[in-house]
C-alpha positions as CSV (number, residue, x, y, z in Angstrom):
1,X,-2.9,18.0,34.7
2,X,-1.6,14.9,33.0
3,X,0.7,15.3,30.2
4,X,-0.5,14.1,26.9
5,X,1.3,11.2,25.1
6,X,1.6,11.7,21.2
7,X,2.4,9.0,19.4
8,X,4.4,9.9,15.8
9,X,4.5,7.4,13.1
10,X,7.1,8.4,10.8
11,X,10.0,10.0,10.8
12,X,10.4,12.0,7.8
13,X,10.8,15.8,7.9
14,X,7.3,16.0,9.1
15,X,7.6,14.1,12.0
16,X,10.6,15.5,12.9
17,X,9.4,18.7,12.3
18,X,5.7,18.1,14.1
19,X,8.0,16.3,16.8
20,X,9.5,19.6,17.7
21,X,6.7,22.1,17.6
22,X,4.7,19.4,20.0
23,X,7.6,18.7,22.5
24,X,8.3,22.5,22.8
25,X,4.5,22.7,23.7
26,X,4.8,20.4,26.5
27,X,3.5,17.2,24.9
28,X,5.3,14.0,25.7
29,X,6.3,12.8,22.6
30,X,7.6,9.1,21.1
31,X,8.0,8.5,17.4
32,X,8.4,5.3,16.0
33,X,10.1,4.4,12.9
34,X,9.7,1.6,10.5
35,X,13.1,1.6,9.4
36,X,16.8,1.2,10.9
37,X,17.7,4.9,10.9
38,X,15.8,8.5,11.1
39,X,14.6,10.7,8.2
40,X,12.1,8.9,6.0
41,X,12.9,8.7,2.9
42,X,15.5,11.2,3.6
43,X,18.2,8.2,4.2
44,X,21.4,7.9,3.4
45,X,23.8,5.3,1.3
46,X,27.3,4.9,2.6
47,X,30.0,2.5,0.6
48,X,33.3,2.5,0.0
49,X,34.2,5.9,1.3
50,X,31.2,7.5,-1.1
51,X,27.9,9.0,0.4
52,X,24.9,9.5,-0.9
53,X,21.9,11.0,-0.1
54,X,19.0,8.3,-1.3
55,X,16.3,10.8,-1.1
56,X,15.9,14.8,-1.7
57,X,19.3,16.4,-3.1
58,X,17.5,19.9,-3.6
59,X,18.0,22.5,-0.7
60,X,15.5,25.3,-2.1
61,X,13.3,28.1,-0.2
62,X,15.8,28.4,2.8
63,X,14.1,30.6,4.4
64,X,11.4,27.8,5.8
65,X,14.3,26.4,7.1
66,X,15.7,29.3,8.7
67,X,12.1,30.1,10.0
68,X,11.8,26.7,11.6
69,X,14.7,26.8,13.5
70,X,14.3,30.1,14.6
71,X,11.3,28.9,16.2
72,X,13.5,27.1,18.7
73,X,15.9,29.5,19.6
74,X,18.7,28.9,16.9
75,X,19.5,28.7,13.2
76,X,20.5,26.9,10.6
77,X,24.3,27.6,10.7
78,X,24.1,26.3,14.6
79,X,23.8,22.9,13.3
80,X,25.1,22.6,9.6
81,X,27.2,24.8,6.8
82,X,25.0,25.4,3.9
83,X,26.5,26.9,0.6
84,X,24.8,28.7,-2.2
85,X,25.9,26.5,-5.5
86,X,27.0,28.3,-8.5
87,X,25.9,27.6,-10.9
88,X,22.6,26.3,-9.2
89,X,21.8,23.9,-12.3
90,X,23.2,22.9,-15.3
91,X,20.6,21.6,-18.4
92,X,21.8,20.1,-21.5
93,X,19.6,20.6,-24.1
94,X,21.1,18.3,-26.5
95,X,24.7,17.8,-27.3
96,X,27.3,19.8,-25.8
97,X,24.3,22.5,-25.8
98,X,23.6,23.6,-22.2
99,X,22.7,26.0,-20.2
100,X,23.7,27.0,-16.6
101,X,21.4,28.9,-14.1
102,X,24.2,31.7,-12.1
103,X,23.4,32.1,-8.5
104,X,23.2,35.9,-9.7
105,X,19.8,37.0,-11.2
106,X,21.3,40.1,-13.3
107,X,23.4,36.8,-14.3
108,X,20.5,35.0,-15.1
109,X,18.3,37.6,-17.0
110,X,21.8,38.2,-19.5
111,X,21.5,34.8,-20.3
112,X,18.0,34.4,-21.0
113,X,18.5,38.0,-23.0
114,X,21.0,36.2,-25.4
115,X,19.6,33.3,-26.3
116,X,16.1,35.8,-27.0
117,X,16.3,39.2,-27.3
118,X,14.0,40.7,-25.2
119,X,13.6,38.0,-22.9
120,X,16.0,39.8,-20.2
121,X,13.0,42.2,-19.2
122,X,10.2,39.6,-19.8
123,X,12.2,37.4,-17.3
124,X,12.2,40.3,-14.3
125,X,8.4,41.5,-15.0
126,X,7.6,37.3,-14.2
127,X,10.0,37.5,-11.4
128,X,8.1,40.3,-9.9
129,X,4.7,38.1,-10.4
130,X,6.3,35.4,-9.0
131,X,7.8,37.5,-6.0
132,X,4.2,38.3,-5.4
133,X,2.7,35.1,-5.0
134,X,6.1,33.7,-2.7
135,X,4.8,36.2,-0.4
136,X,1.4,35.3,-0.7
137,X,1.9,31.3,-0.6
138,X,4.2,32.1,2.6
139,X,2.1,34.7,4.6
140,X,-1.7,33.4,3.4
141,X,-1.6,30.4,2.4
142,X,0.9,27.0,3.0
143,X,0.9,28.1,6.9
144,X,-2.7,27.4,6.9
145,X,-3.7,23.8,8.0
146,X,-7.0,23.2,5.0
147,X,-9.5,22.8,7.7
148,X,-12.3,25.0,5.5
149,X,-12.1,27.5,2.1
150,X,-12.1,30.5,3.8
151,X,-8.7,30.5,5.1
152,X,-7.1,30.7,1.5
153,X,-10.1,33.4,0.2
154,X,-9.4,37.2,1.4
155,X,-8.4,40.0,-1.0
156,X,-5.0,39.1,-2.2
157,X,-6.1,35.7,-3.2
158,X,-9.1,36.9,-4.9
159,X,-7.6,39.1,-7.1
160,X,-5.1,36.1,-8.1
161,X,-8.1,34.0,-8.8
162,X,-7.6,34.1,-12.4
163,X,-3.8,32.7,-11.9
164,X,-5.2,29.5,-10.8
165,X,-7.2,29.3,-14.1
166,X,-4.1,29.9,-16.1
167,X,-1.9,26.9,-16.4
168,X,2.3,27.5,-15.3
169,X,2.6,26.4,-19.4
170,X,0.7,28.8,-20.6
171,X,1.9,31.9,-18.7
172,X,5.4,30.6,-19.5
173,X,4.8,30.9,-23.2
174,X,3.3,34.8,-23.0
175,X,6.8,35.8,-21.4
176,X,9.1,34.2,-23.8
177,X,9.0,32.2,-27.1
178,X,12.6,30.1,-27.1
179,X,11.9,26.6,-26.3
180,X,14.8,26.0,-24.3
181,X,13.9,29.2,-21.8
182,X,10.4,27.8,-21.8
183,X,11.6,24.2,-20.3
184,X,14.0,26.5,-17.7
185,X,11.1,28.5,-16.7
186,X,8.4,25.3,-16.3
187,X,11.2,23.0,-14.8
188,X,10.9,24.4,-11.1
189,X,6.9,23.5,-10.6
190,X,8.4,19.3,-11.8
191,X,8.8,19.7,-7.5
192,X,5.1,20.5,-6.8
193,X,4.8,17.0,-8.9
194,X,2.7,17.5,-11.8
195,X,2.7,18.9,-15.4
196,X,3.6,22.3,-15.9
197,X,0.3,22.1,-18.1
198,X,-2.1,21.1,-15.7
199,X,-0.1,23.3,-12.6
200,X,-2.0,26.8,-12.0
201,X,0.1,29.5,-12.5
202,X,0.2,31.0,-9.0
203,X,2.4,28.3,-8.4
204,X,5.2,30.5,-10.8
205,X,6.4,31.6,-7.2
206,X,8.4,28.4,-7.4
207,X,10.4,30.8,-10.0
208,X,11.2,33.3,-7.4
209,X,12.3,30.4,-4.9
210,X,14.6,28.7,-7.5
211,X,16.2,32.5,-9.3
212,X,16.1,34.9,-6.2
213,X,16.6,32.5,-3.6
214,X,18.6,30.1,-5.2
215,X,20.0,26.5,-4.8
216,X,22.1,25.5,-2.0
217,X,23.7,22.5,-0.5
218,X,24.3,21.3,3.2
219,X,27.7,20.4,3.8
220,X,27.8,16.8,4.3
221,X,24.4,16.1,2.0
222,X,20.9,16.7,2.6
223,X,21.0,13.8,5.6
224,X,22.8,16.8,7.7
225,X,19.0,18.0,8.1
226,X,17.7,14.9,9.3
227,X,20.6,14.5,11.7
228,X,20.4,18.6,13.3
229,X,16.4,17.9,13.4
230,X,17.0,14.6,14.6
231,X,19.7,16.4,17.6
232,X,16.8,19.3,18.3
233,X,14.3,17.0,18.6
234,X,16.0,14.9,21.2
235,X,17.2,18.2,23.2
236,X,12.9,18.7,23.5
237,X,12.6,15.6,25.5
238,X,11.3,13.7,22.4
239,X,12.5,9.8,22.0
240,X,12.5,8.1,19.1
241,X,12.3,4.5,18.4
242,X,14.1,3.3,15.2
243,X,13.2,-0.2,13.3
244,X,9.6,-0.1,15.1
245,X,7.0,-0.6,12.8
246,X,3.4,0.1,13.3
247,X,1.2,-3.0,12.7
248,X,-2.4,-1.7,14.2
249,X,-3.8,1.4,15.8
250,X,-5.8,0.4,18.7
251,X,-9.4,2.1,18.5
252,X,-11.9,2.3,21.2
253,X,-15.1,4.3,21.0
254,X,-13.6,6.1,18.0
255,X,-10.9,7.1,19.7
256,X,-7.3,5.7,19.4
257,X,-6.0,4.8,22.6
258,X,-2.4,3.4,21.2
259,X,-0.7,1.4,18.8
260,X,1.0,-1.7,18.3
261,X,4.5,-3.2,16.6
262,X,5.9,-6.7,16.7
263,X,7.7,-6.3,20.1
264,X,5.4,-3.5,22.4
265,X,1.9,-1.5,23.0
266,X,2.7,1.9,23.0
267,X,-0.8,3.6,24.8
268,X,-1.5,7.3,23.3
269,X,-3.8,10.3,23.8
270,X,-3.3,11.6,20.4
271,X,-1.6,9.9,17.4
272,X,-0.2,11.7,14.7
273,X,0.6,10.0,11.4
274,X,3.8,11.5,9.2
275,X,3.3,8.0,7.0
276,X,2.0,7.0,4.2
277,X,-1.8,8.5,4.5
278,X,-2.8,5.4,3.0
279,X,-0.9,3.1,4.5
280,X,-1.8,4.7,8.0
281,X,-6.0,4.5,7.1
282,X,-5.1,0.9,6.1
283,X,-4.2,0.2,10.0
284,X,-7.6,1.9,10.9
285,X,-11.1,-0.9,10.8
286,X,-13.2,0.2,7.5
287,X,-15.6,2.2,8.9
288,X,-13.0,4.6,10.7
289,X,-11.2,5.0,7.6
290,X,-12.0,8.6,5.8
291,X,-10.9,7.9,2.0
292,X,-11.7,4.6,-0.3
293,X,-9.8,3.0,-2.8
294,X,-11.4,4.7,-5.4
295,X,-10.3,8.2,-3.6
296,X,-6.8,7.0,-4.0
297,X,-7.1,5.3,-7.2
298,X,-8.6,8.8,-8.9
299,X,-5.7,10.8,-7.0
300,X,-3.4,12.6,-9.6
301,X,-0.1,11.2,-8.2
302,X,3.1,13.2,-8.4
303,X,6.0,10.3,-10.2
304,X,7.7,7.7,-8.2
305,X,11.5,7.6,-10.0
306,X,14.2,4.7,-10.5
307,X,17.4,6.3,-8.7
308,X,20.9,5.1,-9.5
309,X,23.6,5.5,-7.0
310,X,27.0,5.8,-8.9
311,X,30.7,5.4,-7.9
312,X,33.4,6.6,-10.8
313,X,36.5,6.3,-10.0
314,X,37.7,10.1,-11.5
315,X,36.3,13.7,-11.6
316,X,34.0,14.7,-14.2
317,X,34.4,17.8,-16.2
318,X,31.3,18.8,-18.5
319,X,29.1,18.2,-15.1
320,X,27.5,20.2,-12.7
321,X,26.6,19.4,-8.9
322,X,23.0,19.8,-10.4
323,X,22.7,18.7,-13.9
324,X,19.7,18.3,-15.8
325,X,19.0,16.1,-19.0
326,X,16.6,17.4,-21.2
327,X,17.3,16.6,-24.5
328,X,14.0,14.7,-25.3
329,X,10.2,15.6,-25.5
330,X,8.9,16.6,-22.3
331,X,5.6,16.5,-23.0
332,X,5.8,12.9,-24.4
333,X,7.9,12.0,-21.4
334,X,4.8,13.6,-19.1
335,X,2.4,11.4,-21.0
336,X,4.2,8.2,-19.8
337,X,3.6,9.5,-16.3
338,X,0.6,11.0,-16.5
339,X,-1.8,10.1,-18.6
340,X,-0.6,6.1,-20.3
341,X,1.5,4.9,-17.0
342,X,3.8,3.6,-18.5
343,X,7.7,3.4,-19.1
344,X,9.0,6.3,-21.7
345,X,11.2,5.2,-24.2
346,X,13.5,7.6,-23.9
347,X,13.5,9.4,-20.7
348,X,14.2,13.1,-19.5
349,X,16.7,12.7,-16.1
350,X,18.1,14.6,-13.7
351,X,21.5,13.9,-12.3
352,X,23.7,14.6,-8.8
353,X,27.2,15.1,-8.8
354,X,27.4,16.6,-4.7
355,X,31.0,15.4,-5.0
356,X,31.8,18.5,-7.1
357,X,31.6,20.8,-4.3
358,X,31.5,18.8,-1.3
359,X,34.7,16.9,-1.0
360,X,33.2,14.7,1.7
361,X,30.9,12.7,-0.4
362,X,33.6,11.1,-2.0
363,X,37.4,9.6,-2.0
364,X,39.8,12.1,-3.3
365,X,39.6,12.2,-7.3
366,X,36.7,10.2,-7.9
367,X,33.1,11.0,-7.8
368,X,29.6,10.3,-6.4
369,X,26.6,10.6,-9.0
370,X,23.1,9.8,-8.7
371,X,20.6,9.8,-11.2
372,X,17.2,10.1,-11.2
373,X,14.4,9.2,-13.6
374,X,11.0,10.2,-12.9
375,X,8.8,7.4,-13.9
376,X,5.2,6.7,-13.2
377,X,3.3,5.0,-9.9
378,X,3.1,1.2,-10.2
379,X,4.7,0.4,-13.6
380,X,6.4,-2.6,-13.5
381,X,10.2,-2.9,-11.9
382,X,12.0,-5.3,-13.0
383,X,16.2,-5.9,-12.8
384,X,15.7,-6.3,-16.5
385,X,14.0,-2.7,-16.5
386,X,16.7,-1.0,-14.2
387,X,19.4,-2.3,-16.1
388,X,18.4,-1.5,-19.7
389,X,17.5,2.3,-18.2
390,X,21.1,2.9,-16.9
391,X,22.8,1.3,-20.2
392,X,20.8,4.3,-21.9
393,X,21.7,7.1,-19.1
394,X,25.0,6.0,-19.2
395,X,25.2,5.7,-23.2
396,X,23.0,9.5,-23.2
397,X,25.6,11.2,-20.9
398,X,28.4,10.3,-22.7
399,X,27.5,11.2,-25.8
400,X,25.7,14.4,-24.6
401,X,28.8,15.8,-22.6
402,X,31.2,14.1,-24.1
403,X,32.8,12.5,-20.9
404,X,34.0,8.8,-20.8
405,X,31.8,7.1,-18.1
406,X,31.6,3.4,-18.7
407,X,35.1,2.2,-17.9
408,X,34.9,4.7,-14.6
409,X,32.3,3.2,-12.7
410,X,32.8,1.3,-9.5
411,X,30.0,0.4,-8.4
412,X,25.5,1.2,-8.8
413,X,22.9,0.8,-6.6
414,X,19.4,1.2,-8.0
415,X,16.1,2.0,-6.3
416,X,12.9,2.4,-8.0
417,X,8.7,1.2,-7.0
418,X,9.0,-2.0,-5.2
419,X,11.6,-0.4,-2.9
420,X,9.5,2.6,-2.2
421,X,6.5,0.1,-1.3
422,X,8.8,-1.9,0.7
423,X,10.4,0.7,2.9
424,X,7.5,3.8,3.4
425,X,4.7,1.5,2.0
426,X,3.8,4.0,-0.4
427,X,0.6,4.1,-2.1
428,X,1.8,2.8,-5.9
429,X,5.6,3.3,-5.0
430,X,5.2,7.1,-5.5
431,X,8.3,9.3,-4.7
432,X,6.5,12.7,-3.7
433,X,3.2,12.6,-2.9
434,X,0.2,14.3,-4.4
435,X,0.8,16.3,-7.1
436,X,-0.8,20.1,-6.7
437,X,-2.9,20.5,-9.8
438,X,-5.7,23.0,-9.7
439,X,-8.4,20.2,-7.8
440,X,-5.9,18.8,-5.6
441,X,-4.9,22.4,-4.0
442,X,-4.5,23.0,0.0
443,X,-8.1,22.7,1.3
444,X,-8.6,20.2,-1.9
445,X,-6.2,17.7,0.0
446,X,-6.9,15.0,2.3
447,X,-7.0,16.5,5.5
448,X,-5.0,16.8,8.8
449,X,-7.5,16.0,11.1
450,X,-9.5,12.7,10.5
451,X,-12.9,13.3,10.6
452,X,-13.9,9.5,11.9
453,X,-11.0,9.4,14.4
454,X,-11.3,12.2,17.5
455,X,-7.8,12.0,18.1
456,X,-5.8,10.8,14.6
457,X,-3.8,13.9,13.0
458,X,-1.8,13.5,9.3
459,X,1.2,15.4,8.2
460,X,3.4,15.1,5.3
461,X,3.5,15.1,1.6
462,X,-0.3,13.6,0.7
463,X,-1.8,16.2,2.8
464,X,-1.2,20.3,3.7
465,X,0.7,22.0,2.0
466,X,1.9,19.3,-0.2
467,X,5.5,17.7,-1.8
468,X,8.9,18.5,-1.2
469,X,10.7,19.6,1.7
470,X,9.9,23.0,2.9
471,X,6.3,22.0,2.6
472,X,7.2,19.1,5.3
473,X,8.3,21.1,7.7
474,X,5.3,23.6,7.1
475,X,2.9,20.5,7.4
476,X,4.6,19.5,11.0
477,X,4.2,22.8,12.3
478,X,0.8,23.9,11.1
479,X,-0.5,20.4,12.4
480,X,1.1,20.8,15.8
481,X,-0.9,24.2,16.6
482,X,-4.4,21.9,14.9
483,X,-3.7,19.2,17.7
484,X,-3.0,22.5,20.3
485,X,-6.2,23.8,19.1
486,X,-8.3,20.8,19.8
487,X,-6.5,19.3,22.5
């Protein structure tokens, strides 16, 4: 029998991922990447002795990654050192008023207990809840590929029907009453992309992954990942093209028989698409294609961000290698990206420091920071827009840690909309995807399979299971066994 030519577009974590699981299967397997080097929008920036990883900084849920290497005969530590950060996360609440998350939970639950009394015992009881549903969401559910309802309805889900009625805010708010443990407790679901108002509550099982599991960090940056996937990948027979972009999918009798880029026709049996979803449909004639504009344009989008990429030229002291800024309203912040798209006036951020505990991402004494912003799809990005956002970051962190910043920068780089259209053509420059709000839930999502196209398959963050990492390497294995199944 002839062996069957898959065509990957993409190489993000699911491609690399779906890459693996297919080659090990016995597919012959070629993916092609828009861009100069591997990972999607898991790059990497590299100046003046600093490195910085452009795109995901968080290492949560390890265990998917364990899993999917173990899948292969090996592990994690056979191809990069991870580290289990302590603390996991620092948030300043205003200033010099912060709190930071131990990579203990007896740790954790003292601190909750004395900032509320009380809270210590509330916290384990939702950890327990939230225990329940990680195992639930990992056994029944995310390892599913959405193909009709009745893979996510059986007994355990059923009886946790009500926790998808209940919203992540307003479970929160029965366990404890301080403000400041409430933002702690709704800041994990900001990674499924959506409001901790409009998340169901079953989704609290990002609590368990952020307190039980904890945060780690890849010696080397996130990019070490991309690079042992990347190495796997290869050692399965599968070759990947770099700086190849795809410029049409070639379609006869409904059936894609290959695609083309500027240089070369690459002919296909089956063509799997770790791109934009849009993007990808955008390649396909209008008939062939499964979602409109409108689709999209109703979507509830999880943000895009404008990222700063920071050289100072001395350590910082009242910073953590995770350190979050929350010392304005959420909730009016959320309605910027949410609800009136447009730029808040004074932003919630999240900033990067990996430099604190991994000596390699920067020159001795001197540190790397990046900052992120979370901003919504499509609003305007200007130079004049960046710049007046970091003068107000920069102005913020000084005056809410009390660390002298200004004078100690080297160098920024920014990224923001127009470079997330320009590089993954991202529908409205978003960052992460879909966001998972009640509606837009596993079999709610656009699907794997195209249901025009016999022989067009979608992975990554619009599709099953949705944003962040761990779901991308779930999403490249569950729609490697789809295409087994059909073909």
């Amino acid at each position: 029998m002839k062996t069957k030519k898959i065509i990957i577009i993409g190489s993000g974590f699911s491609s690399l991922s779906a890459s693996c699981y297919l080659a090990n299967q016995g597919y012959e397997v070629t993916v092609l990447e828009k861009n100069k080097t591997v990972g999607g929008r898991a790059r990497q920036l590299k100046r003046d002795g600093f490195t910085f990883d452009i795109g995901p900084t968080f290492y949560w849920m390890p265990d998917v990654f364990e899993r999917f290497f173990n899948d292969f005969n090996t592990s994690v530590s056979a191809h990069y050192t991870l580290n289990k950060l302590n603390p996991a996360y620092q948030i300043y609440f205003g200033k010099k008023d912060s709190v930071s998350i131990s990579d203990n939970f007896e740790d954790i639950k003292n601190t909750f207990e004395r900032i509320e009394k009380g809270s210590g015992k509330k916290l384990q009881k939702f950890i327990n809840k939230a225990h329940r549903n990680y195992d639930i969401a990992i056994k029944d559910l995310v390892y599913k590929p959405g193909e009709h309802v009745f893979e996510i309805i059986n007994r355990k889900t059923f009886l946790k029907l009500y926790e998808f009625i209940l919203t992540i805010k307003n479970q929160v708010s029965g366990y404890v009453k301080n403000k400041q443990l409430q933002k702690i407790l709704e800041f994990p679901v900001l990674f499924l992309g959506a409001k901790p108002s409009n998340t169901p509550s079953f989704y609290n099982f990002m609590n368990y992954a952020d307190f039980k599991l904890g945060t780690w960090h890849p010696q080397g940056g996130m990019y070490e990942v991309v690079k042992a996937m990347t190495t796997l990948a290869q050692s399965l027979g599968v070759k990947i093209i770099s700086d190849s972009e795809v410029e049409n999918i070639e379609i006869e009798n409904n059936t894609v028989t290959g695609v083309t880029t500027k240089t070369s026709f690459f002919p296909c049996d089956i063509l799997l698409s770790g791109a934009d979803y849009h993007h990808t449909e955008t390649l396909l004639p209008q008939k062939l294609r499964q979602y409109s504009e409108a689709y999209w344009d109703k979507k509830v989008f999880a943000p895009s961000a404008l990222l700063f990429y920071v050289g100072f030229d001395k350590k910082l002291e009242n910073v953590s290698h995770h350190t979050l800024f929350f010392d304005t309203d959420f909730d009016a912040h959320a309605k910027t990206i949410y609800d009136t798209k447009e730029w808040a006036e004074k932003p919630l951020f999240y900033a990067s420091f990996p430099s604190i505990t991994d000596a390699s991402t920067a020159p001795k004494g001197q540190e790397a920071g990046i900052f992120l912003i979370p901003i919504a799809p499509d609003v305007e990005d200007t130079p004049e827009i960046r710049e007046h956002y970091f003068k107000q970051l920069i102005d913020r962190v000084e005056d809410i840690t009390g660390e002298t910043l200004k004078e100690h920068i080297l160098f920024k780089e920014s990224y923001c909309v127009n470079n997330f259209k320009d590089d993954y053509h991202s529908y409205k420059g978003n960052a992460y995807g879909l966001a998972n709000t009640l509606t837009q839930t596993h079999v709610l999502r656009p699907k794997l399979k195209s249901k025009k196209v016999d022989n067009l398959y979608f992975c990554g963050q619009l599709t099953v299971p949705g944003p962040g990492v761990p779901p991308s390497l779930i999403s490249g294995k569950i729609v490697s066994d789809l295409i087994l199944k059909y073909h």
